[in-house]
Backbone and ligand atoms as CSV (ligand in chain L), in Angstrom:
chain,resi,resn,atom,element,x,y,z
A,1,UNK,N,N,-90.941,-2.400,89.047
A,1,UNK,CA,C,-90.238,-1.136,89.269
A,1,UNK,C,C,-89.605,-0.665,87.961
A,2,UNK,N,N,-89.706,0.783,87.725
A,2,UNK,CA,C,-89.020,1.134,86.592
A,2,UNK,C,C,-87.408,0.929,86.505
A,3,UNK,N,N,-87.468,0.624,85.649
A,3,UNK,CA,C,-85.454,0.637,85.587
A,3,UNK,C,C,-85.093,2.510,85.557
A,4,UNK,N,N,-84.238,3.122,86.271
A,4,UNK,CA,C,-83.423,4.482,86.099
A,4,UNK,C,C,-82.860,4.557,84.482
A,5,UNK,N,N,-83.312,5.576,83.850
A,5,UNK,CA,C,-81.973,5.722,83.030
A,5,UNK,C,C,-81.301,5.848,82.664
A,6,UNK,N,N,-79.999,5.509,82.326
A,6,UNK,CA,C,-78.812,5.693,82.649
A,6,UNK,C,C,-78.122,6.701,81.721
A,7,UNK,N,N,-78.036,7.867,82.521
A,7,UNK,CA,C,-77.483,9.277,81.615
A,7,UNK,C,C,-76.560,9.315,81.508
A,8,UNK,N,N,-76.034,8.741,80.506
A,8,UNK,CA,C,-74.276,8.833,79.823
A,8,UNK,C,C,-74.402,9.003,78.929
A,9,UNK,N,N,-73.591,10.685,78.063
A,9,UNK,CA,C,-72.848,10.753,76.896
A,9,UNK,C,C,-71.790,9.932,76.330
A,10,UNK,N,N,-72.665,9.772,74.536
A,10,UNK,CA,C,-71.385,9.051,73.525
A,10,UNK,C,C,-69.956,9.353,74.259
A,11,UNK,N,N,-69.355,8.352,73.636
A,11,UNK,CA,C,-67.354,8.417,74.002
A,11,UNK,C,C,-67.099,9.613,72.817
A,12,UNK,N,N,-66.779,10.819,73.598
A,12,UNK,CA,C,-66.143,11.805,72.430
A,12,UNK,C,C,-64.798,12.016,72.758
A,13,UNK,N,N,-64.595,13.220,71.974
A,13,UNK,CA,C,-63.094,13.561,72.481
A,13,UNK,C,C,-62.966,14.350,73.279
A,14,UNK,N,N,-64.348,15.106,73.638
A,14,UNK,CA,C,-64.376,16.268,74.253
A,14,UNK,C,C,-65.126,16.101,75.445
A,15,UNK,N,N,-64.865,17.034,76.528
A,15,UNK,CA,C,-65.872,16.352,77.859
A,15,UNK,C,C,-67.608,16.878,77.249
A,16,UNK,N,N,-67.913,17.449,76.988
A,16,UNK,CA,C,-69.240,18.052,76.462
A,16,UNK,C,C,-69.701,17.416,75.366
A,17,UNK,N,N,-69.188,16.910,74.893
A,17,UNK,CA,C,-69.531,15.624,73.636
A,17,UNK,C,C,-69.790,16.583,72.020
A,18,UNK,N,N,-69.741,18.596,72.373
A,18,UNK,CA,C,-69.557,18.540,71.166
A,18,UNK,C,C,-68.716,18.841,70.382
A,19,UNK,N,N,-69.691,18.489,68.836
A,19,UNK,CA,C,-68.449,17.956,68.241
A,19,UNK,C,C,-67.843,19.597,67.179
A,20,UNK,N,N,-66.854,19.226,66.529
A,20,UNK,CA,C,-66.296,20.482,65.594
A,20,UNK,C,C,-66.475,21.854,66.001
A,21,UNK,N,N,-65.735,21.897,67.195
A,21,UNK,CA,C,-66.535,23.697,68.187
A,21,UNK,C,C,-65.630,24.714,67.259
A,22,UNK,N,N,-64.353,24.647,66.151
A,22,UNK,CA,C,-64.293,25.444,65.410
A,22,UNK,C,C,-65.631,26.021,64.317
A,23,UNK,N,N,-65.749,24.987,63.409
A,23,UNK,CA,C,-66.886,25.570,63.004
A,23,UNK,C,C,-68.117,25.777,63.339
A,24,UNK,N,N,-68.184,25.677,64.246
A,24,UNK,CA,C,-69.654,26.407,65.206
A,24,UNK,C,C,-69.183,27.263,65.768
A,25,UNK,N,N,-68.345,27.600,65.780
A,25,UNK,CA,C,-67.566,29.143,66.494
A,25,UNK,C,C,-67.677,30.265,65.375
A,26,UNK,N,N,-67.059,29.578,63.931
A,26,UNK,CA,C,-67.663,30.257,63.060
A,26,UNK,C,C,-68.750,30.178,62.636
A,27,UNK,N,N,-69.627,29.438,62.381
A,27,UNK,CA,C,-70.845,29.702,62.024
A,27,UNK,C,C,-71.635,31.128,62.991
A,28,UNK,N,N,-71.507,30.513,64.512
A,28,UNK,CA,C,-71.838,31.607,65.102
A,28,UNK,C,C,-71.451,33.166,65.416
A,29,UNK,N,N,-70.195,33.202,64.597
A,29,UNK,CA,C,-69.541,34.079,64.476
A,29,UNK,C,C,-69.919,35.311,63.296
A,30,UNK,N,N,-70.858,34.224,62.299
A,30,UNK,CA,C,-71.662,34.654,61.263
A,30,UNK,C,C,-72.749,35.774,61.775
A,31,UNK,N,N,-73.388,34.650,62.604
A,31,UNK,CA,C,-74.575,35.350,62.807
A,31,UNK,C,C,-74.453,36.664,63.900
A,32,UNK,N,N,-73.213,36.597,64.702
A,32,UNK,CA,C,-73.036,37.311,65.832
A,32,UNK,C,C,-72.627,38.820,65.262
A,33,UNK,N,N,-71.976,38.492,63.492
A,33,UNK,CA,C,-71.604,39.831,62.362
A,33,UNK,C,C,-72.711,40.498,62.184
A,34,UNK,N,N,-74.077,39.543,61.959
A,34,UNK,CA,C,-75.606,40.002,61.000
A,34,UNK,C,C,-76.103,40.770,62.600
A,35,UNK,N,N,-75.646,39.804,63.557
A,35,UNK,CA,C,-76.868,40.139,64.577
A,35,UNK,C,C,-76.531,41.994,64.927
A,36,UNK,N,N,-74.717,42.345,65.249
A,36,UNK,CA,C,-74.379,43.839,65.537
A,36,UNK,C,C,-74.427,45.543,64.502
A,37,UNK,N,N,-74.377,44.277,63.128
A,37,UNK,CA,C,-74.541,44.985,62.104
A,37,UNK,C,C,-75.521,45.684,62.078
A,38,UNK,N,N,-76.658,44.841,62.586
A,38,UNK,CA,C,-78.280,45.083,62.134
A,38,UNK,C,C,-78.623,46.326,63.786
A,39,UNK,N,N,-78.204,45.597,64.340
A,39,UNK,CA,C,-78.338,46.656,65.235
A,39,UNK,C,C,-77.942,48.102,65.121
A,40,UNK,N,N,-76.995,48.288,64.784
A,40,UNK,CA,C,-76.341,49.438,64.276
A,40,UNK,C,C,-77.357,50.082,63.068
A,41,UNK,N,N,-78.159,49.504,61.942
A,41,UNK,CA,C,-78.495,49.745,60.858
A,41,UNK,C,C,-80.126,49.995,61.981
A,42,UNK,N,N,-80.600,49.407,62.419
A,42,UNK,CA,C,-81.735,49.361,63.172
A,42,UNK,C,C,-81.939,50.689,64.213
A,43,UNK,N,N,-80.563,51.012,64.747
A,43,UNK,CA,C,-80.676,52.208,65.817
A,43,UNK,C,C,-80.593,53.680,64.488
A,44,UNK,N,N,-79.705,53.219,63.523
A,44,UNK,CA,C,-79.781,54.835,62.637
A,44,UNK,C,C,-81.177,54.702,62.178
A,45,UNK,N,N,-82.198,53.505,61.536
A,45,UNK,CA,C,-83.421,54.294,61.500
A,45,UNK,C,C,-84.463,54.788,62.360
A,46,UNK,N,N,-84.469,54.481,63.550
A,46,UNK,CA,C,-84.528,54.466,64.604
A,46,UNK,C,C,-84.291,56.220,64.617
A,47,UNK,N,N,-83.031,56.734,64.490
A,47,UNK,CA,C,-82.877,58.419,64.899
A,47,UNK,C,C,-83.346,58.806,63.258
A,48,UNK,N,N,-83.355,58.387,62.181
A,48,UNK,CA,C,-83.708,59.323,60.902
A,48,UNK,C,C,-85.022,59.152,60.659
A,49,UNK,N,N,-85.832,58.247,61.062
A,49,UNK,CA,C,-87.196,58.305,60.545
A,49,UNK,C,C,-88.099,59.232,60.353
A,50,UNK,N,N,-88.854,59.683,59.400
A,50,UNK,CA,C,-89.384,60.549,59.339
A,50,UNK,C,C,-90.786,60.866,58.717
A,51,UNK,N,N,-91.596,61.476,59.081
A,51,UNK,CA,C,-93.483,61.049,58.442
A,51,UNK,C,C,-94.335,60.823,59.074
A,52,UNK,N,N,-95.373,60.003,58.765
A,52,UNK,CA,C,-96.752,60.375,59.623
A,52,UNK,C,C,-96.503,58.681,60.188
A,53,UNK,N,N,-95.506,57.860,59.869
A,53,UNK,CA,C,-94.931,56.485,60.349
A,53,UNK,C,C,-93.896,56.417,61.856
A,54,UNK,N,N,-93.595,58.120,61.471
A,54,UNK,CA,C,-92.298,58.191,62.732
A,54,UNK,C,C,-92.649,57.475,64.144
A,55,UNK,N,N,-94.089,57.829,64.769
A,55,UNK,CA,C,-93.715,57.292,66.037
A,55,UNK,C,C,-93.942,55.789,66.190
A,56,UNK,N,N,-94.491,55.045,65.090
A,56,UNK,CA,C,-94.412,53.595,65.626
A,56,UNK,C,C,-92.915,52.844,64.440
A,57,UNK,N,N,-92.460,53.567,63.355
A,57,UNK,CA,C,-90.884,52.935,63.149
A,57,UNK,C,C,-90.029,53.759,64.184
A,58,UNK,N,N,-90.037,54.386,65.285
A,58,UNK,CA,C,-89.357,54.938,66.295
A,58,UNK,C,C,-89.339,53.818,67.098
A,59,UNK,N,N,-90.686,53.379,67.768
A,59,UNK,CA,C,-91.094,52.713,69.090
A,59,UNK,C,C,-90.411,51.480,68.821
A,60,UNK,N,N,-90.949,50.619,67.488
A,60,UNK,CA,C,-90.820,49.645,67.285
A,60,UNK,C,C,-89.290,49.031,67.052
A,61,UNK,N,N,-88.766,49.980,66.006
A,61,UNK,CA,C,-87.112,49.724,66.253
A,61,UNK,C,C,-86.436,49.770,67.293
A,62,UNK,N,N,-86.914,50.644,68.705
A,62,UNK,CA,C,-86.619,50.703,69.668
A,62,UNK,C,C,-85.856,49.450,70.289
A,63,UNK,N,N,-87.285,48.926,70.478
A,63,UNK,CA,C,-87.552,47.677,71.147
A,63,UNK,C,C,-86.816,46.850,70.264
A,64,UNK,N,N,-86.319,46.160,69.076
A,64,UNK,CA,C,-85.761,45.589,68.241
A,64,UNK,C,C,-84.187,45.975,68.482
A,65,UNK,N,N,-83.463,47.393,68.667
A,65,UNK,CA,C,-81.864,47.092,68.714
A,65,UNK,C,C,-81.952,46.589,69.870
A,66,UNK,N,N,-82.287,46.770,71.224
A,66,UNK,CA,C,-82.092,46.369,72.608
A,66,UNK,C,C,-82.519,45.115,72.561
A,67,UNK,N,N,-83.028,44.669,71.794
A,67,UNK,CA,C,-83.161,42.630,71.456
A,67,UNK,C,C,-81.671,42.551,71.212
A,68,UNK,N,N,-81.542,43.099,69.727
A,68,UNK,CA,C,-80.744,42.860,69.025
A,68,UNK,C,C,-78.894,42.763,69.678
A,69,UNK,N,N,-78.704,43.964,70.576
A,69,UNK,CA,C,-77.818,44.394,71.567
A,69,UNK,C,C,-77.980,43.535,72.118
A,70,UNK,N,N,-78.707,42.845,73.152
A,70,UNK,CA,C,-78.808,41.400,73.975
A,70,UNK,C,C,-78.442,40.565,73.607
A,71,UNK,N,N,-78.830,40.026,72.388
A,71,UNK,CA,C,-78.375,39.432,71.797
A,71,UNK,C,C,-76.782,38.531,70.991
A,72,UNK,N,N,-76.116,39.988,70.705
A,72,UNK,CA,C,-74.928,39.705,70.502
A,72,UNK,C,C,-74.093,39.608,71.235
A,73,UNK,N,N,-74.298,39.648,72.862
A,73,UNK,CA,C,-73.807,39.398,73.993
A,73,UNK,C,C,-74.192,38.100,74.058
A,74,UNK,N,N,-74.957,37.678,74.191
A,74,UNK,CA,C,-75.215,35.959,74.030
A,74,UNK,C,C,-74.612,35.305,73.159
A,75,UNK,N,N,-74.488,35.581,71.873
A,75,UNK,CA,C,-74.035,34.415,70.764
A,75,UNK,C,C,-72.343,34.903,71.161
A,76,UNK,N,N,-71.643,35.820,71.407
A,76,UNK,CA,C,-70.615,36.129,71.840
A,76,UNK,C,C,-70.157,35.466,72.942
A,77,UNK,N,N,-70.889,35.272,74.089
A,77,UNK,CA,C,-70.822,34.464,75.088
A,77,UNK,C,C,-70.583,32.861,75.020
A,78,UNK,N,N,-71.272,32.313,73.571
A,78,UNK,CA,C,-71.630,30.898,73.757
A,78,UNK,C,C,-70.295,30.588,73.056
A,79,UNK,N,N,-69.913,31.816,72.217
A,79,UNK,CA,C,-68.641,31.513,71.178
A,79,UNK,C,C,-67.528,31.240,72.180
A,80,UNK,N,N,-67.295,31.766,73.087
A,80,UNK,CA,C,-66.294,32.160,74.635
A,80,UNK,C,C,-66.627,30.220,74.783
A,81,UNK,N,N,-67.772,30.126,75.313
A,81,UNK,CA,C,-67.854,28.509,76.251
A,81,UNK,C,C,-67.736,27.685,75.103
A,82,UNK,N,N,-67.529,27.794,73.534
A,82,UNK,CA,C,-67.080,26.879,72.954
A,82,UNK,C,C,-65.818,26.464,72.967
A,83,UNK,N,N,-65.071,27.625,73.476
A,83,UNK,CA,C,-63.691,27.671,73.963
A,83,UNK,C,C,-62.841,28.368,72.837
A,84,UNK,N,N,-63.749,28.922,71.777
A,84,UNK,CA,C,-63.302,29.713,70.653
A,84,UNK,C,C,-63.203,31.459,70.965
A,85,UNK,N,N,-62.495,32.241,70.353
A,85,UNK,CA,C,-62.359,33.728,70.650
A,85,UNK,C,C,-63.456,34.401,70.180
A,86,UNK,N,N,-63.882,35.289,70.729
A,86,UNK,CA,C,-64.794,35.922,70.140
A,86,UNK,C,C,-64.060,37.004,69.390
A,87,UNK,N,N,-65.378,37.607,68.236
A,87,UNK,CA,C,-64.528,38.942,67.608
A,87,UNK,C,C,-63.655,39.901,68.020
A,88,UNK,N,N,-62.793,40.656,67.856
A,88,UNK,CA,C,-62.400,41.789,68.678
A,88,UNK,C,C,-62.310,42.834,67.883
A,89,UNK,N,N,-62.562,42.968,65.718
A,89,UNK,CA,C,-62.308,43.813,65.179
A,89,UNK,C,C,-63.789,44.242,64.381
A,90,UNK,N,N,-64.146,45.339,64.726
A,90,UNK,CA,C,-65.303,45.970,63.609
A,90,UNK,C,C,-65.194,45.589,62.048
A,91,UNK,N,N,-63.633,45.051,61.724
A,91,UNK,CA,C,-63.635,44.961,60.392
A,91,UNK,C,C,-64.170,43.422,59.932
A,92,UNK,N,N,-63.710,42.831,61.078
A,92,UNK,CA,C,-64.729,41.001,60.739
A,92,UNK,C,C,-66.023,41.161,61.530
A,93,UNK,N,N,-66.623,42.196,61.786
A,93,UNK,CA,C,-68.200,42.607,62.236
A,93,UNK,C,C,-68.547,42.565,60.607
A,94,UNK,N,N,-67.783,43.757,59.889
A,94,UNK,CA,C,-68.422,44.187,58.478
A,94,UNK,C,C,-68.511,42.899,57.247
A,95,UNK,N,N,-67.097,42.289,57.581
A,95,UNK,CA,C,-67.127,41.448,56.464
A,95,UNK,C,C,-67.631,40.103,56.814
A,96,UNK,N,N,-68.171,39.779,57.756
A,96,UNK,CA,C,-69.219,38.610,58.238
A,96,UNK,C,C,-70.267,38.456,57.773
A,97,UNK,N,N,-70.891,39.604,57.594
A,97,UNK,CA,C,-72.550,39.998,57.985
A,97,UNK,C,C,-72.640,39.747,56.564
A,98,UNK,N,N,-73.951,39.181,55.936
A,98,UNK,CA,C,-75.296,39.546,55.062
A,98,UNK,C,C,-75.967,40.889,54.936
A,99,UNK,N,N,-75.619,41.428,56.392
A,99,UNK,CA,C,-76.753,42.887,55.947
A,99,UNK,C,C,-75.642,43.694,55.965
A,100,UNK,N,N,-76.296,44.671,54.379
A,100,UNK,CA,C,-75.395,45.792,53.397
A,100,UNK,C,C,-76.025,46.966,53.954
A,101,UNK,N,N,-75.290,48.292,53.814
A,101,UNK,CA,C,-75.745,49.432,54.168
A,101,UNK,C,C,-76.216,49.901,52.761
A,102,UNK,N,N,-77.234,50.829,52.815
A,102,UNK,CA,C,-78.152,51.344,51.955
A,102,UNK,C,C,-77.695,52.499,52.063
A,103,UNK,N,N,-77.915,53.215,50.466
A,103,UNK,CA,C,-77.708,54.786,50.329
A,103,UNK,C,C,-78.883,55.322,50.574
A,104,UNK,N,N,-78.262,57.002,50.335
A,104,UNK,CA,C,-79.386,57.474,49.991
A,104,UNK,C,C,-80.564,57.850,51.338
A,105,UNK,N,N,-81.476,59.071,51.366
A,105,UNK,CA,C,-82.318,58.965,52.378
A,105,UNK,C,C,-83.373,57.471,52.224
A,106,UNK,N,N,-84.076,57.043,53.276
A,106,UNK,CA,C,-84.711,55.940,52.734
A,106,UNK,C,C,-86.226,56.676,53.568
A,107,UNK,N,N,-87.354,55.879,52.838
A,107,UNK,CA,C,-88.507,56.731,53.872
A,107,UNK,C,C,-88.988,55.445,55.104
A,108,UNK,N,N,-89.912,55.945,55.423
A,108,UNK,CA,C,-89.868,55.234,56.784
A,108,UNK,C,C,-90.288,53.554,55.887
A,109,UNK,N,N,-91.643,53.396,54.905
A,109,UNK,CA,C,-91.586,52.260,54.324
A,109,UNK,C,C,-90.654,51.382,53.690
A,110,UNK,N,N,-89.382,52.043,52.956
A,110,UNK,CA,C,-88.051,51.541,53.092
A,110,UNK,C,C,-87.521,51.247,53.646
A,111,UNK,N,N,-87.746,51.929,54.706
A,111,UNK,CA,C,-86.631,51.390,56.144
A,111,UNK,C,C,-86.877,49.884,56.737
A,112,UNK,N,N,-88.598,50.089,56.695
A,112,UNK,CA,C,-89.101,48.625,57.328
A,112,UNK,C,C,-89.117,47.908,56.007
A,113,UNK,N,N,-89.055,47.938,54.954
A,113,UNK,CA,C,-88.954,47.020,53.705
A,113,UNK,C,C,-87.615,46.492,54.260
A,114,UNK,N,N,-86.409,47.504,54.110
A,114,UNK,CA,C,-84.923,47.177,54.351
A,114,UNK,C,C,-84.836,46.204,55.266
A,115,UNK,N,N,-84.886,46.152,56.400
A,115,UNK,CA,C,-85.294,45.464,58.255
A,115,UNK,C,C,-85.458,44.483,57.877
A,116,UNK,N,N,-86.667,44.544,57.132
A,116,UNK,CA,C,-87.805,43.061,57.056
A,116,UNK,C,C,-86.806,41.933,56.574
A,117,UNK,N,N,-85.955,42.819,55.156
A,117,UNK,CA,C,-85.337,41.938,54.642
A,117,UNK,C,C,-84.245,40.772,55.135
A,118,UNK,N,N,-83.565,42.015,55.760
A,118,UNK,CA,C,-82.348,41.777,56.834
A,118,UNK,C,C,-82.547,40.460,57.713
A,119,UNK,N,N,-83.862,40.861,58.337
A,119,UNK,CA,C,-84.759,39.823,59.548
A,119,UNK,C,C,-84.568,38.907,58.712
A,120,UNK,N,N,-85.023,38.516,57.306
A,120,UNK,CA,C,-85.579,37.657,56.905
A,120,UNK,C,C,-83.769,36.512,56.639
A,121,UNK,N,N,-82.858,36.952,56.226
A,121,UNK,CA,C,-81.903,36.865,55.476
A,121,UNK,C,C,-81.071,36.179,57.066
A,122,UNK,N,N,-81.010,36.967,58.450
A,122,UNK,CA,C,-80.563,36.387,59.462
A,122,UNK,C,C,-80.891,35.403,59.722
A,123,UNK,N,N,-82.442,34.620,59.637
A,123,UNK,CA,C,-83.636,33.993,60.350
A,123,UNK,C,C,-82.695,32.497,59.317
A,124,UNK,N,N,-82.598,33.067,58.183
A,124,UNK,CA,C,-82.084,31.718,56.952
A,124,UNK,C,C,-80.823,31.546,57.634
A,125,UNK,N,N,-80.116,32.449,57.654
A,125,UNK,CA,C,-78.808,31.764,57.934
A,125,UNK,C,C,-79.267,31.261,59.637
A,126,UNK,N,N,-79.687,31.280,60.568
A,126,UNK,CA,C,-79.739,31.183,61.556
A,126,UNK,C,C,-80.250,29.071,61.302
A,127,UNK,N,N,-80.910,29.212,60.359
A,127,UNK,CA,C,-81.949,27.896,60.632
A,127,UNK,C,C,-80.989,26.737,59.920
A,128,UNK,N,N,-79.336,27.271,58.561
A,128,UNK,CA,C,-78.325,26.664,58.994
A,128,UNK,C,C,-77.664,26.393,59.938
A,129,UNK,N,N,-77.647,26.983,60.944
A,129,UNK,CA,C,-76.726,27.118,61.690
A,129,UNK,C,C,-77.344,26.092,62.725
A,130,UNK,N,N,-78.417,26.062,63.358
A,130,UNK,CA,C,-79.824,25.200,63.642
A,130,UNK,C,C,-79.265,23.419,63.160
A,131,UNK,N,N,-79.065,23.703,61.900
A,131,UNK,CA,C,-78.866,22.383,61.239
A,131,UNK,C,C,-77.165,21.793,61.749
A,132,UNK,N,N,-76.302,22.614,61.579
A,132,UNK,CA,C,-74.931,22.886,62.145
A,132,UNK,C,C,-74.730,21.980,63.333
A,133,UNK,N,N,-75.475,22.583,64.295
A,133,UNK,CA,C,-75.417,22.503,65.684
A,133,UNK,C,C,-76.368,21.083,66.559
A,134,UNK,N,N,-76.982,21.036,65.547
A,134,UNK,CA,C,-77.989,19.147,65.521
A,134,UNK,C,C,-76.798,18.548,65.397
A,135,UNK,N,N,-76.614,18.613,63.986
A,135,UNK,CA,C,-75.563,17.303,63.673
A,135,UNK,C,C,-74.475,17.187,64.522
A,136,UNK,N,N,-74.045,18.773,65.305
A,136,UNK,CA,C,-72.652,18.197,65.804
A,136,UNK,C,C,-72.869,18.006,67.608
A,137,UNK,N,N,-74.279,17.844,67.910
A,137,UNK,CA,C,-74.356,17.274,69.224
A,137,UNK,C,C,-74.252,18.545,70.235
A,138,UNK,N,N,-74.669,19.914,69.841
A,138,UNK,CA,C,-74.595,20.653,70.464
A,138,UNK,C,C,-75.801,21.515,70.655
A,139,UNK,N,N,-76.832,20.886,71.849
A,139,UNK,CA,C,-78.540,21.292,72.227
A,139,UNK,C,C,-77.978,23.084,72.507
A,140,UNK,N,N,-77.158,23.156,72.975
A,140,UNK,CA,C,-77.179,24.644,73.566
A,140,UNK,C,C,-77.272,26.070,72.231
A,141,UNK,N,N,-76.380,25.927,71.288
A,141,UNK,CA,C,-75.864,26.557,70.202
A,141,UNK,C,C,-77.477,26.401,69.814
A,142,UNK,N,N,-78.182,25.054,69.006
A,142,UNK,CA,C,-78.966,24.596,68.809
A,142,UNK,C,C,-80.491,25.709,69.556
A,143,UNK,N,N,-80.238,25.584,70.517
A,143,UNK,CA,C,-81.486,26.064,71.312
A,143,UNK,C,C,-81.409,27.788,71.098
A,144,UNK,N,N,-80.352,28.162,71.180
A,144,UNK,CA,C,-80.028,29.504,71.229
A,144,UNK,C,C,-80.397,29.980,69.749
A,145,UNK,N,N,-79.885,29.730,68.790
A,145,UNK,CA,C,-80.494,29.523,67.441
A,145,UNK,C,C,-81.645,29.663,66.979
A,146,UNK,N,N,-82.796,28.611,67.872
A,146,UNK,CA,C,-83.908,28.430,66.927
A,146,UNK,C,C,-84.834,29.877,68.044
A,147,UNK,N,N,-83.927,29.991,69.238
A,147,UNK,CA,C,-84.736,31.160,69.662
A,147,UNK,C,C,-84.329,32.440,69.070
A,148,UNK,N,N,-83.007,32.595,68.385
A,148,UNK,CA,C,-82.775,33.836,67.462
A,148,UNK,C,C,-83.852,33.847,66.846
A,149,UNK,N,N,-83.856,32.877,65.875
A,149,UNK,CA,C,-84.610,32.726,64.413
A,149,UNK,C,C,-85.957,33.207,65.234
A,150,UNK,N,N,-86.882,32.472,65.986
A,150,UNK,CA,C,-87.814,33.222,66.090
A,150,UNK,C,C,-88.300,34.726,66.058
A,151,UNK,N,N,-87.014,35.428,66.690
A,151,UNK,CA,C,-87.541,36.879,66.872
A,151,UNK,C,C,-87.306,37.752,65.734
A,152,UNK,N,N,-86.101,36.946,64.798
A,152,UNK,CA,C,-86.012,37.842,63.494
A,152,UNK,C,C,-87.122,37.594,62.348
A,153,UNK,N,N,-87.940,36.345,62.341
A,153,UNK,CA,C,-89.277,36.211,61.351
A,153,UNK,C,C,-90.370,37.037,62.145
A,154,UNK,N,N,-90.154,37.597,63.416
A,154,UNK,CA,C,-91.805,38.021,63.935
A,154,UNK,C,C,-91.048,39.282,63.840
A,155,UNK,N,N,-89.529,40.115,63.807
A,155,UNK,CA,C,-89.270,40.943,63.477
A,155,UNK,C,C,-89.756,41.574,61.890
A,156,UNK,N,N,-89.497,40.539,61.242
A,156,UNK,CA,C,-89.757,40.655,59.645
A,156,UNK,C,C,-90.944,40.958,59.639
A,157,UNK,N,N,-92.223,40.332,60.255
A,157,UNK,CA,C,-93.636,40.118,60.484
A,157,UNK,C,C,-93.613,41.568,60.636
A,158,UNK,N,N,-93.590,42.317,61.920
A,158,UNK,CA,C,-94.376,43.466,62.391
A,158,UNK,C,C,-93.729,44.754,61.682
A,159,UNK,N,N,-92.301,44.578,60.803
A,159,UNK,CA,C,-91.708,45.750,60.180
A,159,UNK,C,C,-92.999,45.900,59.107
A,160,UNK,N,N,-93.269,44.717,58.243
A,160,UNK,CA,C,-93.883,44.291,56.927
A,160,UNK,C,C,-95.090,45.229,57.314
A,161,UNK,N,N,-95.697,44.120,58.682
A,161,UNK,CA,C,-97.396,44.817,58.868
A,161,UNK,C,C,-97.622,45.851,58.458
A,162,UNK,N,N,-96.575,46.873,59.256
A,162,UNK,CA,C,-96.616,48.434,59.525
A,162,UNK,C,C,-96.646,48.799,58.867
A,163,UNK,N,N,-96.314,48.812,57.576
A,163,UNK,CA,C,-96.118,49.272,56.503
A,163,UNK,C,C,-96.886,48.890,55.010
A,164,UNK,N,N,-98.016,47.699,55.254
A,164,UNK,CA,C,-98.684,47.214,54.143
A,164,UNK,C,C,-100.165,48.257,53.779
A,165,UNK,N,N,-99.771,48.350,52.794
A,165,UNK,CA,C,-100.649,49.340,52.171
A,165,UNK,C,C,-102.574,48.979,52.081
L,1,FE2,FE,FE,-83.844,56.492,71.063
């Protein structure tokens, strides 16, 4: 007969076993800056686009803030069950984030150059944060993470496509 096995978490300090939920509150607090920022930067090209590109950087950003919007309700959420506060000021939205606002009109291939970048720059910090959330025994943060990161490299992917000459 098989032996059962016996599902018990390490002796922590915490009932959930993980560990340092301050800095995974901030870390995720990072990405939760990049994730609203981008949304915001994603819905204005979204209304300015303009050219013979307009209706698929229209469609496509579309579909990308309403990820993106979903999104920051989730990493906001997980920040809450770490037992940490979530943001409450636009001004630690701005000074969190990696992604900078751009002058200037941009054309629609800029826009998805800009995006791509952004995607690309979240996806990195995301795959710290990935690393963060291993070491400190926390699958959930962890899981939530490596499914961000996915959608901002296939984000990066289909801005790039659209636009390769
Ligand atoms: Fe719209």
């Amino acid at each position: 007969m098989t032996q059962a096995l016996n599902i018990v978490g390490e002796e922590t300090d915490v009932p959930s076993g993980v560990r340092n939920q301050d800095a995974l509150a901030e870390a995720i607090s990072g990405v939760l800056a990049d994730t609203y920022r981008l949304t915001f930067k994603t819905h204005a090209y979204h209304w300015n686009v303009e050219g013979p590109l307009f209706y698929s950087v229209h469609n496509l950003t579309e579909g990308q803030y309403e990820n993106l919007f979903g999104a920051a309700d989730e990493l906001a959420e997980r920040i809450r069950a770490l037992g940490k506060m979530a943001p409450t000021q636009m001004s630690a939205i701005m000074d969190g984030s990696v992604v900078q606002d751009r002058d200037g009109a941009l054309s629609a291939g800029e826009m998805c150059e800009d995006l791509a970048g952004d995607h690309a720059r979240i996806a990195h910090r995301l795959h710290a944060l990935i690393k963060i959330a291993g070491d400190n025994n926390d699958p959930v943060t962890e899981d939530l993470a490596t499914e961000r990161s996915a959608f901002h490299e296939k984000a990066a992917w289909m801005l790039r496509a659209l636009t390769k000459a």
